[in-house]
Structures are given as C-alpha cells and as structure tokens.
N, C-alpha and C positions, 0 to 999 in steps of 0.2 A: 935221067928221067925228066928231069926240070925243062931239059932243052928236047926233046924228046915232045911232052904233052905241051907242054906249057909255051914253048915256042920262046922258053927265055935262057938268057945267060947269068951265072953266079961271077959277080962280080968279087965280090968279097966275102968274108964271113955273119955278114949282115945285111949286105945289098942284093938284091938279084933285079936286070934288067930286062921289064916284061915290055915288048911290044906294043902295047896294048895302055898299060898302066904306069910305065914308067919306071924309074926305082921302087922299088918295091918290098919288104922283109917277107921272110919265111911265111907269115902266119898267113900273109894274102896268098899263096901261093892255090893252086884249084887242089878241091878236095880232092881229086884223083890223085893228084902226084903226091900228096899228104899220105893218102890209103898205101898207095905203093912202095913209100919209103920204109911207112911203118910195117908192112908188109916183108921188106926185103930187111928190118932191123931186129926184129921179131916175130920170125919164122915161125916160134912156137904157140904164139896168140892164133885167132883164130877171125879172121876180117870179112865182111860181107862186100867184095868186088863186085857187086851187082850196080851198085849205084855209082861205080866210077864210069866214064862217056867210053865209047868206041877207040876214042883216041891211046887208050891204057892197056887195050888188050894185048898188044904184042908185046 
C-alpha cells in the first residue's frame, strides 16, 4: 500500500523513502495509506474511505 499510494519504499522498521519528502517515519505517511492499513488491521472497525484521494480505490 505504502509503495502503491504513496509512491515510497519502507526502508526499515522506522524509515520509509518518500520521493517527495525524503526519509520519512510512519506518522508523515498520507492519511489514505494510514486509513488503509488500519482498514486491512481492523477489519472490524468501521472507517469512512470517503476522504481517502482516487489513488486508494483499488
């Protein structure tokens, strides 16, 4: 998903390399891919996907 919307790669367990921003941690990551994870971690919640971009649909 990271590489996917965000257009970055996870380097490490604390780095991810954004195009854009450079090294980067988790928390900067775009709120789509945040929505998504927690989405695909906890199936049973209940998330409003409305406000994630175009890029998250598939």
């Amino acid at each position: 998903m990271i590489r996917d919307v965000d257009r970055s790669e996870v380097i490490g367990p604390r780095v991810i390399d954004s195009p854009v921003l450079g090294g980067i941690s988790a928390r900067e990551l775009s709120g789509g891919v945040k929505t998504l994870i927690a989405i695909y971690k906890m199936p049973e919640k209940i998330f409003n996907a409305s406000a994630c971009g175009d890029n998250c649909a598939k």
